[in-house]
C-alpha positions as CSV (number, residue, x, y, z in Angstrom):
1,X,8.5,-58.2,27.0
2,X,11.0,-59.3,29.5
3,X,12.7,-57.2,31.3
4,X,16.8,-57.2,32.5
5,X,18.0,-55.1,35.2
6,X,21.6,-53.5,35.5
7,X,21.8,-54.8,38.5
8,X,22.2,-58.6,36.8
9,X,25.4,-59.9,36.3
10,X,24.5,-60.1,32.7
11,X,22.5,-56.9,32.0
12,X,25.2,-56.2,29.0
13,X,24.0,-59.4,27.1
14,X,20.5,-57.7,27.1
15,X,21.9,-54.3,26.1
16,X,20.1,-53.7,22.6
17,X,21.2,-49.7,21.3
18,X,20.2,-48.5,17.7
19,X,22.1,-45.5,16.9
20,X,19.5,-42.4,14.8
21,X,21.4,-39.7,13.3
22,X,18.5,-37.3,11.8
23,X,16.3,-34.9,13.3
24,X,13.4,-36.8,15.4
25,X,10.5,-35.2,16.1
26,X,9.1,-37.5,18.2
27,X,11.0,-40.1,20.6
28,X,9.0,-42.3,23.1
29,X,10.3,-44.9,25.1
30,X,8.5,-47.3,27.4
31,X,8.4,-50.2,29.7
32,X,7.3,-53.0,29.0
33,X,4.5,-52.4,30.9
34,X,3.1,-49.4,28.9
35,X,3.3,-51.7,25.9
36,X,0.0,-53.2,25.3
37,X,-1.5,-50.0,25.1
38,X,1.1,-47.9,23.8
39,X,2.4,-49.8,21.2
40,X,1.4,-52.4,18.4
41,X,3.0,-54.6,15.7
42,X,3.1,-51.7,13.2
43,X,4.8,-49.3,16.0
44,X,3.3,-46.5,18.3
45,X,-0.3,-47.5,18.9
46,X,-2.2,-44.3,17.4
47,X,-5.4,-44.2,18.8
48,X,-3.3,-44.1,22.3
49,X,-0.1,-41.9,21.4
50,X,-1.9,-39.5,18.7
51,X,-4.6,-38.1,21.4
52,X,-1.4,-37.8,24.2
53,X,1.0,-36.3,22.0
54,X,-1.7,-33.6,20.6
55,X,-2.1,-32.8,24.1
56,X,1.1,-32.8,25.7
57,X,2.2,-30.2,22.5
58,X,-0.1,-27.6,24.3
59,X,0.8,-27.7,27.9
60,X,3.6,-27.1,30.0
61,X,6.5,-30.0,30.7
62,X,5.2,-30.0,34.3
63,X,1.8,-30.3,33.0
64,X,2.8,-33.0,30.4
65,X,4.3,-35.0,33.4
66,X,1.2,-35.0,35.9
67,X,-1.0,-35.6,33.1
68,X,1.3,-38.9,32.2
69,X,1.4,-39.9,35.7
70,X,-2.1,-39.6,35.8
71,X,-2.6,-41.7,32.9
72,X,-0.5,-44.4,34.1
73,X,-2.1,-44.4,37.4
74,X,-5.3,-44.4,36.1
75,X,-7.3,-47.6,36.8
76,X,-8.1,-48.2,33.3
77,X,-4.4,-48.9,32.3
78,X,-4.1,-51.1,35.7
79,X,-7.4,-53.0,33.8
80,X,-4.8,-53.7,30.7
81,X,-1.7,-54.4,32.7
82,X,-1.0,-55.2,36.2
83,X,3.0,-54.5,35.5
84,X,4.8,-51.5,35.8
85,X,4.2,-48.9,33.4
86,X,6.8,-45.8,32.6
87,X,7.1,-43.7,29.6
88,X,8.8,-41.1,28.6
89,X,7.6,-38.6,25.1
90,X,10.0,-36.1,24.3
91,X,8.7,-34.1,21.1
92,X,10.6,-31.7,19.2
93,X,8.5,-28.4,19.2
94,X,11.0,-26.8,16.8
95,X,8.9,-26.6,13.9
């Protein structure tokens, strides 16, 4: 939960990359500050993610991505974390 900027003069001793080869149907990624509601010990928080990811599946990309601003503007996420909060779901619709 700490986070390195590329503007540090060591930002490549903090570089972690995990290669996939496969076919993902889901891929989020998130700041740290999306994390404690986001995202648990056993992976992607379901109660959170499941209820988002059902939704976003039946709207629009521009209505995905006011709806997740929304969220992470809404004062109940600034009630779990005062930090920053991105994230980015990118779901594979293909099937």
């Amino acid at each position: 939960n700490e986070t390195y900027f590329v503007t540090q003069d060591n930002w490549q001793d903090h570089l972690r990359l995990t290669p996939f080869s496969g076919l993902a149907k889901l891929l989020v990624l998130m700041s740290d500050g999306a994390m404690p509601f986001a995202f648990s010990k056993a992976g992607l928080f379901q109660p959170f993610i499941g209820p988002v990811v059902s939704y976003l599946k039946n709207k629009t990309e521009t209505e995905g991505g006011e709806s997740l601003h929304a969220t992470m503007a809404d004062e109940r996420t600034w009630k779990i974390t005062q930090d920053d909060k991105s994230l980015l779901i990118a779901i594979n619709v293909s099937d």
